[in-house]
C-alpha positions as CSV (number, residue, x, y, z in Angstrom):
1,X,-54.5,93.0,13.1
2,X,-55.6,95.3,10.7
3,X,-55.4,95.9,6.6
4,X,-53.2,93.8,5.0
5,X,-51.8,91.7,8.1
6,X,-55.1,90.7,9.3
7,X,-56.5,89.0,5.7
8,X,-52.5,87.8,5.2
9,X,-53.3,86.1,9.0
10,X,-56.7,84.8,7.8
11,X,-55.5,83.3,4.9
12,X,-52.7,81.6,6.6
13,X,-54.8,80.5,9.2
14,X,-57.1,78.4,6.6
15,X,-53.4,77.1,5.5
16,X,-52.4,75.8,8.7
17,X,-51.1,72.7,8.8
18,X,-52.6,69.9,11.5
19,X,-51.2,70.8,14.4
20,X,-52.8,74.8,14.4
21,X,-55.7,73.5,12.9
22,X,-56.2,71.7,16.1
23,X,-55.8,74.0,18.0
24,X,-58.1,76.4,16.5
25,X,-60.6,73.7,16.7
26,X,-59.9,73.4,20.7
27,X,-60.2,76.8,20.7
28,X,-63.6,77.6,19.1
29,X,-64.8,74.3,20.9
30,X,-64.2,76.6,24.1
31,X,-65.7,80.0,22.7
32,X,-68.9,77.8,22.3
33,X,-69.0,76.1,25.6
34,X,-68.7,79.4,27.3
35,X,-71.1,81.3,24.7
36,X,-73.6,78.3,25.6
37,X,-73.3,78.6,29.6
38,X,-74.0,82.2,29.3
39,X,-76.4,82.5,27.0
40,X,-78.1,79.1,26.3
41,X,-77.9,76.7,23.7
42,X,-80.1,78.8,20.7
43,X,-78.1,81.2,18.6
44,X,-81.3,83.0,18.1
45,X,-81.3,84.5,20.9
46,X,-77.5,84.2,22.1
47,X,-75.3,86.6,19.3
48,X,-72.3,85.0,21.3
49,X,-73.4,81.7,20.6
50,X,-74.3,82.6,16.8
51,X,-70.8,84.0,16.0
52,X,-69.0,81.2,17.6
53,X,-70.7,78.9,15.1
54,X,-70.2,81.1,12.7
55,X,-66.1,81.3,13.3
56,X,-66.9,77.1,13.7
57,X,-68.4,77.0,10.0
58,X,-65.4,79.4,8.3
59,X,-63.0,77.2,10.1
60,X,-64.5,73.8,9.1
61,X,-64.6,72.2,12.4
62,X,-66.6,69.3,12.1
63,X,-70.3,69.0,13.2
64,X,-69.6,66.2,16.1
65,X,-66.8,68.6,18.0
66,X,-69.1,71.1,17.9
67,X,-72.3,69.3,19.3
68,X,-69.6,68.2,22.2
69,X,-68.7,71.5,22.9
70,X,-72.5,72.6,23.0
71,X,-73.4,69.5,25.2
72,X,-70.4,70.6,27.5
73,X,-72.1,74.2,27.7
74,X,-75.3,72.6,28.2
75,X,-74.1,70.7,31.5
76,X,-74.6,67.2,29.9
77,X,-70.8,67.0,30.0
78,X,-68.1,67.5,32.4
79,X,-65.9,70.3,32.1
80,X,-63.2,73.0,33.4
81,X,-64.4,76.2,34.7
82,X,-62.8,79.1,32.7
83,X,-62.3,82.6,33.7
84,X,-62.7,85.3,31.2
85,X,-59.4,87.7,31.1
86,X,-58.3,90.5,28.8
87,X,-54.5,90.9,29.0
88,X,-52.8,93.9,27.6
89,X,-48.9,95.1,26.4
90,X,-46.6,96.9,24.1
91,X,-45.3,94.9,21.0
92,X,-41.9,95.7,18.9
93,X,-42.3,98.9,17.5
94,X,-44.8,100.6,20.5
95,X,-47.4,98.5,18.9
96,X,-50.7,97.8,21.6
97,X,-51.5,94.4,21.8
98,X,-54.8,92.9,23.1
99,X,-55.5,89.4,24.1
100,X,-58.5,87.5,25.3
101,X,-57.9,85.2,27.2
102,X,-60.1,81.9,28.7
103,X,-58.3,80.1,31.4
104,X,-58.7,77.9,34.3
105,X,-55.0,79.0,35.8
106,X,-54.9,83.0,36.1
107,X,-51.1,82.4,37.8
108,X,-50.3,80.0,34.8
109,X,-51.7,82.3,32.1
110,X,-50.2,85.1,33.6
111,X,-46.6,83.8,34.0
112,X,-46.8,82.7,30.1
113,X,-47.9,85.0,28.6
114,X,-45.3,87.7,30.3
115,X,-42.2,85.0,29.3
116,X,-43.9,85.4,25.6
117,X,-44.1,89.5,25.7
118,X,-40.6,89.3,27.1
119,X,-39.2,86.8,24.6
120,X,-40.3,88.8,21.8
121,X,-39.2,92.2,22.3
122,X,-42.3,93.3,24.2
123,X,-43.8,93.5,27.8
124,X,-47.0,92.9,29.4
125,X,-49.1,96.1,30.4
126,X,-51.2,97.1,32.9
127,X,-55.2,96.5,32.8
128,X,-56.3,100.0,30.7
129,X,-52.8,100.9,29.1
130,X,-54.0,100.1,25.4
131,X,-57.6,98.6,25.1
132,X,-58.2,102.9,24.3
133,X,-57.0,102.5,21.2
134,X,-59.5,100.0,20.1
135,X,-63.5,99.5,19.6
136,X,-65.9,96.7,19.2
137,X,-66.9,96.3,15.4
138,X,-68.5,94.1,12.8
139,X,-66.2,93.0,10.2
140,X,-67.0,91.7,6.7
141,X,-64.5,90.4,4.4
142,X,-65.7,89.8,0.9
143,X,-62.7,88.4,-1.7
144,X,-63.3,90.6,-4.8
145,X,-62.9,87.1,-6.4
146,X,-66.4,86.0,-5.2
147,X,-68.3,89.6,-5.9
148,X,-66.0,92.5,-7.5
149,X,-68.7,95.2,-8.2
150,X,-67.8,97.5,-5.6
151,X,-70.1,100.0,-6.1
152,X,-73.1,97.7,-5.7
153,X,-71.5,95.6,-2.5
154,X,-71.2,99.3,-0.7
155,X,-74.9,100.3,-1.3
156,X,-76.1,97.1,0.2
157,X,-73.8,97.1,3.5
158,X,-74.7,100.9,3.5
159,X,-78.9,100.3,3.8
160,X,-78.1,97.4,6.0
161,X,-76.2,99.8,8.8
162,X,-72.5,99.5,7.8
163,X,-70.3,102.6,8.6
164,X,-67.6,102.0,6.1
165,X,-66.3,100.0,3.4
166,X,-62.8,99.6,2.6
167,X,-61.4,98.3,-0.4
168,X,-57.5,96.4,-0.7
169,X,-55.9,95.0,-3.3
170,X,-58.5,91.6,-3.2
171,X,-61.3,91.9,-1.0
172,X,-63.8,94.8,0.2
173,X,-63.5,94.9,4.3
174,X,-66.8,95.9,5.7
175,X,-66.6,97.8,9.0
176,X,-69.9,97.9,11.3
177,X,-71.3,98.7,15.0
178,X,-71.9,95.1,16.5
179,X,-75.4,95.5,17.1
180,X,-75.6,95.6,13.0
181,X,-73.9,92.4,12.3
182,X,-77.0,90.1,11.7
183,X,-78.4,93.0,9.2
184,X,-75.6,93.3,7.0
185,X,-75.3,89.3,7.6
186,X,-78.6,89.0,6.1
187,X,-77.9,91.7,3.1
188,X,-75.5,89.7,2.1
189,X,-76.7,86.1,2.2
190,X,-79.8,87.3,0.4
191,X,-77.6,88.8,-2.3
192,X,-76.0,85.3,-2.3
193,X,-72.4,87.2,-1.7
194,X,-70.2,85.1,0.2
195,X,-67.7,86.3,3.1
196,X,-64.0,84.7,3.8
197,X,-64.6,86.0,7.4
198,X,-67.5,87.6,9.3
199,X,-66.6,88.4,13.0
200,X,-67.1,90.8,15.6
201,X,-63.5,91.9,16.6
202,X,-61.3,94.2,18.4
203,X,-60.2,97.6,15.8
204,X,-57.7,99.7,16.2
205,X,-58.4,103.3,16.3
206,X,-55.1,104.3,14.1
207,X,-52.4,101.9,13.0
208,X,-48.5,101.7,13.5
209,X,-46.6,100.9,10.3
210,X,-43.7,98.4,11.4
211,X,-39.6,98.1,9.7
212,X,-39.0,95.0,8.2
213,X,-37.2,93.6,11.3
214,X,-39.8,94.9,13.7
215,X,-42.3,93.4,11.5
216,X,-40.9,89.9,12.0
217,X,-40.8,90.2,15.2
218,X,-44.0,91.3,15.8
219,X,-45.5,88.3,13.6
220,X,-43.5,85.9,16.2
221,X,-45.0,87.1,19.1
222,X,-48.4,86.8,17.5
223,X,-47.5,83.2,16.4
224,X,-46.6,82.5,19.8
225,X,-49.4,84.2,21.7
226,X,-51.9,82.4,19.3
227,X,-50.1,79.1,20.0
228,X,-51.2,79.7,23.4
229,X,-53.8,77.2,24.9
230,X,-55.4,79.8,26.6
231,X,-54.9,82.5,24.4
232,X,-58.5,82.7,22.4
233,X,-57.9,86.1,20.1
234,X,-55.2,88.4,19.6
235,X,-55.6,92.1,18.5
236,X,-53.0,94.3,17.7
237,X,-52.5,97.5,15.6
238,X,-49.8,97.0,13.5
239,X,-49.4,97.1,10.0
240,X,-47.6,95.1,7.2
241,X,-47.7,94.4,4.0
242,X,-48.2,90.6,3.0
């Protein structure tokens, strides 16, 4: 999500009651198996790896799920095989929406996720028909609570390789190529300026303002597409206020 609806989804996200938590947990648990069987079991050298345990650290997972879900990656534990998908469809509204997905059931996945788009006003795409509108990018969030001097913040994600810097009503979102994420990273930890949310993410080229009633609808079908076991992100380009 972008502007407003994607720090309104963060924030609700570190709100969530036991039940998401859980399955965020279950989730990142999985993004750092995989990033581990790919790439090894250092995040020095494995920015997969690094930005799962990163996403692990914002979320407070604890520190034994996550050695489990390393060990698992490692082949110390046994484990399902998961395929890497990327499914794509039209929201309410003509919004794009982009999932990735990690399952061990492409028939299973498929099936549910369609009954979702369907349920919600929407409909599953072919492979091509919106992943266009978006690009790979670094994203910063910084709460102007934690560091308000704008001015400053932008010459230091500037010199570290950051393309832009946007500024909403209470934080500064940082927008970078991927490749610059563990300069500005560093820029900012030296500074001692604290992020609500580093990632590298899916962003959409332009955005698609929604009606009220469209709006709710869209947030459902993210609700329930995120509720999805095998549903790992969710990227869409619509836009709503809080």
């Amino acid at each position: 999500m972008s502007g407003h609806s994607k720090w309104a989804n963060i924030k609700r996200k570190k709100g969530a009651n036991d039940a998401i938590r859980g399955k965020i947990t279950t989730k990142i648990g999985r993004e750092i198996t995989i990033a581990v069987r790919m790439g090894g079991g250092d995040p020095t050298g494995n920015m997969r790896l690094k930005l799962a345990l990163s996403k692990a650290k914002a979320n407070n997972i604890p520190k034994d799920n996550i050695n489990r879900a390393i060990q698992k990656g490692l082949g110390a534990t046994e484990g399902s095989n998961y395929d890497e998908v990327v499914y794509e469809g039209y929201g309410p509204g003509g919004t794009a929406v982009l999932l990735d997905i990690l399952t061990d059931n492409r028939n299973r996945t498929a099936a549910d996720v369609r009954h979702l788009f369907s349920k919600y006003g929407g409909n599953l795409g072919q492979d091509g028909c919106v992943s266009w509108m978006f690009k790979k990018k670094a994203v910063f969030i910084v709460e102007k609570d934690s560091f308000n001097d704008e001015d400053a913040l932008l010459e230091l994600v500037l010199d570290a390789g950051a393309e832009d810097m946007r500024a909403e009503e209470d934080i500064f979102e940082i927008i970078a190529a991927p490749d610059t994420f563990e300069s500005i990273e560093t820029a900012l930890g030296e500074k001692g300026i604290e992020t609500a949310s580093a990632e590298v993410t899916m962003v959409p080229d332009t955005t698609v303002s929604l009606s009220e009633n469209d709006a709710e609808k869209m947030q459902n079908l993210i609700d329930a597409l995120e509720d999805n076991d095998d549903v790992q992100n969710v990227y869409s380009n619509y836009e709503m206020d809080e």
